[in-house]
C-alpha positions as CSV (number, residue, x, y, z in Angstrom):
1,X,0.0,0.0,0.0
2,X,1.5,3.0,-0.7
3,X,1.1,6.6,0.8
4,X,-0.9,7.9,-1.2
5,X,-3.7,5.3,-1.1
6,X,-4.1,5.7,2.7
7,X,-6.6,7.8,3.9
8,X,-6.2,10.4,6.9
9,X,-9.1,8.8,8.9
10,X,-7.2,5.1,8.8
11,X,-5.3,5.5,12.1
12,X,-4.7,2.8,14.6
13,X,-7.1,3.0,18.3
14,X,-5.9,3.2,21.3
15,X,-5.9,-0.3,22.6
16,X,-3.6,-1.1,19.6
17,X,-1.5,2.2,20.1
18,X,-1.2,1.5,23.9
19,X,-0.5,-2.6,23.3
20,X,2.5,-1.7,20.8
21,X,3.6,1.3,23.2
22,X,4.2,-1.7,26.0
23,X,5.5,-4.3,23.7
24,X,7.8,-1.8,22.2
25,X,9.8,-2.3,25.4
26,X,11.1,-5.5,25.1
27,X,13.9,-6.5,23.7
28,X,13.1,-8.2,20.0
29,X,15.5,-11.4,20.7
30,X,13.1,-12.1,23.9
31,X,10.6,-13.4,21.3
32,X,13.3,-15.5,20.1
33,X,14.2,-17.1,22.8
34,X,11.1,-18.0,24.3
35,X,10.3,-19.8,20.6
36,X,13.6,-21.6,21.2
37,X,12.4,-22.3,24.7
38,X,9.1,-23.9,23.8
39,X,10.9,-25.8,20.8
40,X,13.7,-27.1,23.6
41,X,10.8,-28.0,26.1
42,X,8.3,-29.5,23.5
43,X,11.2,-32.2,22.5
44,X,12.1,-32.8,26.0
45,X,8.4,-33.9,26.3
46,X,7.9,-36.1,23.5
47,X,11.7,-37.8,24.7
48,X,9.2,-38.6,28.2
49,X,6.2,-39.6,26.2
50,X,4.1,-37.1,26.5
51,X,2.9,-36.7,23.2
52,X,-0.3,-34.2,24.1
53,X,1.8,-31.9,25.6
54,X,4.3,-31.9,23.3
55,X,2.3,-31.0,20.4
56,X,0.7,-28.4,22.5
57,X,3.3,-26.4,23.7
58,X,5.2,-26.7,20.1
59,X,2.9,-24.9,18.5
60,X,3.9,-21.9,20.9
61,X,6.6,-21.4,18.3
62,X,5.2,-20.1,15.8
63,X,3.0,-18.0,17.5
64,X,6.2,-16.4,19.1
65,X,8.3,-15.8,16.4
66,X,4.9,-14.2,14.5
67,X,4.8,-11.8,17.8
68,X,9.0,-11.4,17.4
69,X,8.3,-10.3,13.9
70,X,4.5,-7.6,14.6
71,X,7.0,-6.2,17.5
72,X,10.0,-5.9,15.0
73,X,7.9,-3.9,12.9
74,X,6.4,-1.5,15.3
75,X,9.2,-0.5,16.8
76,X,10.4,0.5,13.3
77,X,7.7,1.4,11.8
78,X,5.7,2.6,14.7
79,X,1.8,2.4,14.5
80,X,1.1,4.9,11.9
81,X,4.5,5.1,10.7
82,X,3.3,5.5,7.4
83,X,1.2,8.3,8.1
84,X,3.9,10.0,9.9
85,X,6.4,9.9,7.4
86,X,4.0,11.1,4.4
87,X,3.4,14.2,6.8
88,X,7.4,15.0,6.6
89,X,7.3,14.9,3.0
């Protein structure tokens, strides 16, 4: 989408603006880690046989890394960055 499709009324609320304000405080590579985590503990679980639990808590991972990524992008694009940089132009 470029700039000049977006309209001046398409801004994000403020439960999205204050939930990327909060999240913009962690560190990116926290995401990361906890994906790695849930990978790390989902094998240890299928090693012990617990298959249910395994499954369950692998498919943290993706989840994760797709937060990792949406936080990635606020903090460098911020919530309207697009908006904001078409107003310094």
């Amino acid at each position: 989408m470029t700039t000049s499709m977006m309209h001046e009324d398409h801004s994000e609320g403020k439960v999205a603006r204050a939930i990327e304000q909060q999240t913009a405080k962690l560190p990116s590579d926290t995401f990361l880690w906890a994906a790695g985590a849930a990978i790390g503990t989902s094998l240890t679980l299928q090693m012990v046989g617990k298959q249910h639990a395994s499954q369950f808590v692998g498919q943290w991972a993706p989840t994760l890394l797709i937060l990792g990524l949406y936080n990635k992008l606020v903090k460098q694009l911020g919530s309207d960055g697009e908006r904001a940089m078409a107003g310094a132009r």
